[in-house]
N, C-alpha and C positions, 0 to 999 in steps of 0.2 A: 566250720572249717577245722582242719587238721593241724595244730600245734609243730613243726618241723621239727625233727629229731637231729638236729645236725652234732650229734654226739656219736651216731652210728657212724660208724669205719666202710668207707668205701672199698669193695672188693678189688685187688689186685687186677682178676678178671671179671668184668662184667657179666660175662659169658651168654646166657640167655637171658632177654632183657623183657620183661612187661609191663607196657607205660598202660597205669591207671589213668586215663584223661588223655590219650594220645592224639586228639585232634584238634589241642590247640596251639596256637602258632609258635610257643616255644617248643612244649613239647614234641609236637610233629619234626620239626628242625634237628634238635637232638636224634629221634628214630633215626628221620635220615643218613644224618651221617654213620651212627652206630651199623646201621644197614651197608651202609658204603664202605664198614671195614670191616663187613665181612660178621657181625654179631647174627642171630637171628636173635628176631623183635615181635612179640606178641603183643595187643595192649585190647582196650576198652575206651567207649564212647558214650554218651548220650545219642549224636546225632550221625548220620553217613553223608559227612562233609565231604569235600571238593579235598581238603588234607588228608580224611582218612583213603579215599580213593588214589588219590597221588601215591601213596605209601603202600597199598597194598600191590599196586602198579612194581612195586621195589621189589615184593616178597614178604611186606609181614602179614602177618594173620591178626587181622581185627574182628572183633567181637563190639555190636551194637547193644547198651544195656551194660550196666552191671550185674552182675551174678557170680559164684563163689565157683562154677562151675568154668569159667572165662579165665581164670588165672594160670591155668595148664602147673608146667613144672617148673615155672626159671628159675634164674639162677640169682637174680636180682631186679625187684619191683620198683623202679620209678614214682612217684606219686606231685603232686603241687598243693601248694595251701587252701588251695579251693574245695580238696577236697573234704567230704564230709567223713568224720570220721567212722560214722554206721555204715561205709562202704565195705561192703562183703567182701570183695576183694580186697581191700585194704586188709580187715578183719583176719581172714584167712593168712594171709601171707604171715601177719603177725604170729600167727598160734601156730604156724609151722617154723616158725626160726629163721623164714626167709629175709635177705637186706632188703631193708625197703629204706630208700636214699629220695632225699629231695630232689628235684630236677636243676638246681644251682649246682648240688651235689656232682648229680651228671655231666652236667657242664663242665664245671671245673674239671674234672676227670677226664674232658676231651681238650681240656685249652691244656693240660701240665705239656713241658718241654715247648710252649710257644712262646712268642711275643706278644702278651693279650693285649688288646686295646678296648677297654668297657668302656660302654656310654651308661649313665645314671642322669636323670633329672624325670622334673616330675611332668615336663611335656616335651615333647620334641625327639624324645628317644631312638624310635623308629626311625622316622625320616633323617635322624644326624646318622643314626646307626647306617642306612642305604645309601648316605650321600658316602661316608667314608668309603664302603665297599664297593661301589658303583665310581669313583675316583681310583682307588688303588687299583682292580681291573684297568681300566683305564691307562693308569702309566706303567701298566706292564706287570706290576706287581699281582700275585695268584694267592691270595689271603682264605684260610678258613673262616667261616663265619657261619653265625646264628642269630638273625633279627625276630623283632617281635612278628612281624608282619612279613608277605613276600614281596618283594622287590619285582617289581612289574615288567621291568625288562629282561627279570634274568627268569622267571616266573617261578623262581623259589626263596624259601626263607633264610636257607642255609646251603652250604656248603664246603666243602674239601678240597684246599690248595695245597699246591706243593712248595709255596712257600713258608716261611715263620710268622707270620701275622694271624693273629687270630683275632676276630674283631665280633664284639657280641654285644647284647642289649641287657646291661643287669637292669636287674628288678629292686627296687628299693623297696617296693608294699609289703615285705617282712623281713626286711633285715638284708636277706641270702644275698643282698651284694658285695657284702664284705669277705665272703667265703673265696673268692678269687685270688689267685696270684697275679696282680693287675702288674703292668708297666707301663702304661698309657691310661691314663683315667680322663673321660671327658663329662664335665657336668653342664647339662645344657641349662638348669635353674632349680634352685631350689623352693621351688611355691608349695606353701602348706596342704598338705592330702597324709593318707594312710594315719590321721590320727590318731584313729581305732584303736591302733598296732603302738604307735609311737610314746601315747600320750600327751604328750604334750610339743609345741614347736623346737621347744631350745632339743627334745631329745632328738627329733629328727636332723636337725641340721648337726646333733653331736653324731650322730650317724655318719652323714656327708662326708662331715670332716676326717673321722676315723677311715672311711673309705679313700677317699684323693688323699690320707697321708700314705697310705700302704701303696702306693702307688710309685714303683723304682726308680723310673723314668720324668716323667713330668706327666703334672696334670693342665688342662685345657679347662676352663671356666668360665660363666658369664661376670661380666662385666657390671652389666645393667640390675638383674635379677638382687633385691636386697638381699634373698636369704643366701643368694651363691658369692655375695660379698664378703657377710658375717664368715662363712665359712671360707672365704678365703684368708682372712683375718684370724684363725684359727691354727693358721697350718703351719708350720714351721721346716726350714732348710728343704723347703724343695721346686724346684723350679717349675713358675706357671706362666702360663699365656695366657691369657684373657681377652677375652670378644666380645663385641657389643659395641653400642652408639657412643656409649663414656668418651670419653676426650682421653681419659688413660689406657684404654685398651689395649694391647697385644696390635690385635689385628681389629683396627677402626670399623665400622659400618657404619659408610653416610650416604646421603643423597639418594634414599629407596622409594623405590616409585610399585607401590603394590596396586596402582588404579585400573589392571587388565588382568588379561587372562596369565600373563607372564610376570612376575616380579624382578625388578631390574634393580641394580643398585651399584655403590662404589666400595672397595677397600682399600685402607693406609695402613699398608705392610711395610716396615724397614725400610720410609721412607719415600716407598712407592705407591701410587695410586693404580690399583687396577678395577676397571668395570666386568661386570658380569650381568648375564639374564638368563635365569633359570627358567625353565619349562612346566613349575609348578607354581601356583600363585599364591600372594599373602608375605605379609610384611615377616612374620612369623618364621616362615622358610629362608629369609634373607639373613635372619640371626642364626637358623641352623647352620645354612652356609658358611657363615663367617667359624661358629664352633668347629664344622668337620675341616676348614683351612687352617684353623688355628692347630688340628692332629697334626694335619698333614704338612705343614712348614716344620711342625714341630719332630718329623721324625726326618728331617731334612731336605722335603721335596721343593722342588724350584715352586715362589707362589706363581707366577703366572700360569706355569704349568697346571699346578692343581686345580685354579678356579678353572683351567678349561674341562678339565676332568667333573672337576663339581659339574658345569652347566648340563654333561649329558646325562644326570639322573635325570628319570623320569617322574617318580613318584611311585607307591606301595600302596598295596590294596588294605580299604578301608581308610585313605586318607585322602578327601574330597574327590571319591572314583566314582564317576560316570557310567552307570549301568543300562541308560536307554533313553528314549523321547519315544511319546504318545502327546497323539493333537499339538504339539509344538511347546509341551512341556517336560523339560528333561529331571532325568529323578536321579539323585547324584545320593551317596553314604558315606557316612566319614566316621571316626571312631571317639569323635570328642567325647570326653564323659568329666573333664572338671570345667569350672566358671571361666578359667582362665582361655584353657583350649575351646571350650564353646565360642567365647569372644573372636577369638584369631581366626577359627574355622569360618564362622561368619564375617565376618571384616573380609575375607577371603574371600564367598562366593558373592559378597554383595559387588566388590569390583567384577568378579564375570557375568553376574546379570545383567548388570547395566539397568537400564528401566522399567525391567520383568519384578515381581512378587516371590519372595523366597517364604518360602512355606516348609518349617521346621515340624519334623514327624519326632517329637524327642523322648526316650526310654531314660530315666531316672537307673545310675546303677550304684548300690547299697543300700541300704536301710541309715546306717552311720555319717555317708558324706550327703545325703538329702535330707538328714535333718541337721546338718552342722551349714549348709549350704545352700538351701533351698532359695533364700532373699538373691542370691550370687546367681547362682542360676537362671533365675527371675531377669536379673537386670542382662546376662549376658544373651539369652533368648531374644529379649526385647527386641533387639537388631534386627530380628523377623517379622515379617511384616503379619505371618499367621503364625501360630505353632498349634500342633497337636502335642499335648505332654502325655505319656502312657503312667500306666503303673510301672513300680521299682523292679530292676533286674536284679533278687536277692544275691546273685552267684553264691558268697563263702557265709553269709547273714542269717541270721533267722530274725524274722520278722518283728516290727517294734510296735507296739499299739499305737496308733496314731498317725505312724507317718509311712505318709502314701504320695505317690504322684501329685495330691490334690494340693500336698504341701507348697510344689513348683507353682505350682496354676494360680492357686490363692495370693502367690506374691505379685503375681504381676499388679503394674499400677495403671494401666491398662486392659479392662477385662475382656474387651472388646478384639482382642487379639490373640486368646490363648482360650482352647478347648480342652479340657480335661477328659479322656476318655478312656478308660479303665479296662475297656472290654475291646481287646485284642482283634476281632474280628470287625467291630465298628471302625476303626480306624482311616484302614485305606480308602473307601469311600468318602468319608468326610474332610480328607488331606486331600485326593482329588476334585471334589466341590471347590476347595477354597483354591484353583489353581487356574490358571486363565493360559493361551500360547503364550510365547515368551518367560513361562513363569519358570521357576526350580522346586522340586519338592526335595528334603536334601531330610534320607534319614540319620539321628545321633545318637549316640552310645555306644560302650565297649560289651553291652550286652550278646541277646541274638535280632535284638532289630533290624540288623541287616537282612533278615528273613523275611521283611513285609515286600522288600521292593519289588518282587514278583506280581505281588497282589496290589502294588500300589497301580504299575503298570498296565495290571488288569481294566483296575476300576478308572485309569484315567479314557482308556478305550471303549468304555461303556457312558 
């Protein structure tokens, strides 16, 4: 992966833009709006996503493949830490003098002159991010935004309001969330990831902390989460709210009932108890709830008002989404990829299956967090009644002797319940065998494993 240069000076004008890596769900986001004001926008892919076709549907011109020949003439190249720095295009742009800007960079460069509202933590990002924006809509308010993922009802990831709110998903896995001019900062938890990057705990949570203090307005925080404690205990003169089960809470959450397809639950705001039930399930989405209430009282809206606003999210693709049933087995993808989100994603569909078999199809992604996490992993799979563990999705890695998928599989304390299968193509077959009607095969990762469920579907039909 690419070291980010964030010492390079963002261009006055963007003018012609070409995102290295343009088809993933921030950077796609970003295009679009740049597209929407009017930039032209070249960029480059590995694959010819569902995002790259949305975008060329706008007017940019994408190129599948890297190559040196793909870069054209802009005027300013885009790039993310993932990528590698033997990228030709990358390379190129370099040795002509062209800007080449992080994609936080870009961001920041669309959110100057708003009211930004960032989300950071290390799960729940996403969906706190679409409940705020799927709420704001809601009470009338027409916010720009840019989420990790797209938001199901609106069926994009971003967009262009004409109001002052700008609300986006920073990224903590290298830093680039401090690069914002925040006024709203929401931390949905701070649980240990990107140590790679970090080094060590105390540096990331001194991350957090430097982030929620830059923050003009107030920050929003968990309650519950130890390390979103520590780091609220860090911060000095600035006004927070805080959410979660705690008895000191902000904004309470009690009495959650995640045993269906629906998660219901209560809040004790200022006195007041208000109930709610959200359309997406798991105890997990009841605490983002309460975080995206905790923005939203916090930038003055009535709470009742807003929890009704929360209730009509729907939920964001790639988090517990439903992509089909064969023989009376449905095969659902979700984007978990730490211990932590593995447990709640599961906790999650174990209440919609009710008496059926969950069969976990699960993709390992880094070399770094599967050997710092592999026993964690282990224990949070468990929950499945089968799993398939694949090999690692290296994305920004190269490769570590030793540690491989086998590492997940070998932990289990139960061998009897976990297949290890390395070869990509074995898979869907074998996650179909171990599946009966009633059952869920439910793919995990932030990988491309999303890519099997076609072939899972396949092989449950055969």
């Amino acid at each position: 992966m690419i070291k980010p240069d964030f010492s390079q000076p963002v261009p006055a004008d963007l003018g012609t833009v070409h995102f290295i890596g343009i088809g993933g769900s921030g950077m796609s986001g970003i295009a679009r709006i740049l597209l929407g004001m009017g930039h032209k926008v070249t960029g480059s892919d590995l694959r010819d996503t569902s995002n790259v076709a949305a975008l060329r549907q706008l007017g940019a011109e994408i190129f599948i493949g890297h190559d040196e020949a793909h870069l054209g003439n802009p005027d300013t190249v885009v790039v993310t830490s993932a990528l590698w720095p033997t990228n030709p295009e990358y390379l190129l742009a370099q040795q002509r003098g062209i800007p080449v800007i992080h994609r936080s960079q870009a961001l920041a460069y669309l959110t100057t002159k708003h009211r930004l509202i960032a989300v950071a933590g290390a799960h729940g990002k996403t969906t706190s991010t679409g409940m705020i924006i799927t709420a704001l809509l809601e009470l009338g308010v027409d916010p720009s935004f840019v989420n990790g993922g797209v938001i199901q009802a609106l069926g994009a990831s971003s967009g262009a309001g004409k109001d002052d709110l700008f609300v986006i998903e920073a990224d903590e896995s290298d830093g680039s969330f401090l690069h914002y001019e925040t006024a709203i900062a929401l931390i949905t938890n701070v649980d240990p990831d990107h140590l790679d990057h970090y080094g060590s705990l105390e540096a990331f949570e001194a991350e957090f902390a430097k982030f929620a203090q830059a923050a003009k307005e107030f920050v929003a925080i968990s309650a519950d989460d130890p390390g979103a404690v520590r780091v609220s205990n860090l911060l000095s003169s600035k006004r927070i709210l805080t959410f979660g089960k705690a008895a000191n809470a902000s904004v309470r959450l009690t009495h959650v009932d995640a045993s269906g397809p629906r998660v219901s639950f209560e809040v004790d705001y200022d006195g007041k108890i208000l109930g709610a039930e959200l359309r997406v399930p798991g105890d997990h989405n009841a605490l983002n709830a309460a975080g995206a209430l905790a923005v939203l009282v916090g930038l003055g809206f009535d709470a009742e008002k807003s929890l009704r606003a929360i209730e009509t999210f729907g939920g964001t693709e790639r988090r517990f989404e439903l992509h089909g049933e064969r023989r009376g087995v449905k095969v659902y993808d979700d984007f978990a990829h730490h211990p932590t989100e593995v447990e709640a994603a599961l906790k999650a569909a174990r209440a919609v299956v009710g008496e059926g078999k969950l069969v976990t199809v699960f993709q390992p992604h880094l070399y770094s967090r599967t050997r710092l996490m592999h026993r964690e992993f282990a224990q949070a799979l468990s929950l499945s009644d089968q799993v398939v563990v694949l090999d690692i999705y290296a994305a920004r890695e190269d490769p570590e002797p030793g540690v491989t998928g086998a590492m997940v599989s070998d932990s289990f304390d139960d061998q009897t319940k976990v297949h290890y299968v390395p070869l990509w193509e074995d898979a869907p077959a074998i996650a179909a065998s171990l599946a009966s009607t009633g059952d869920f095969i439910i793919t995990m990762g932030c990988g491309d494993v999303y890519r099997m469920v076609p072939a899972l579907l396949s092989a449950l039909e055969k």
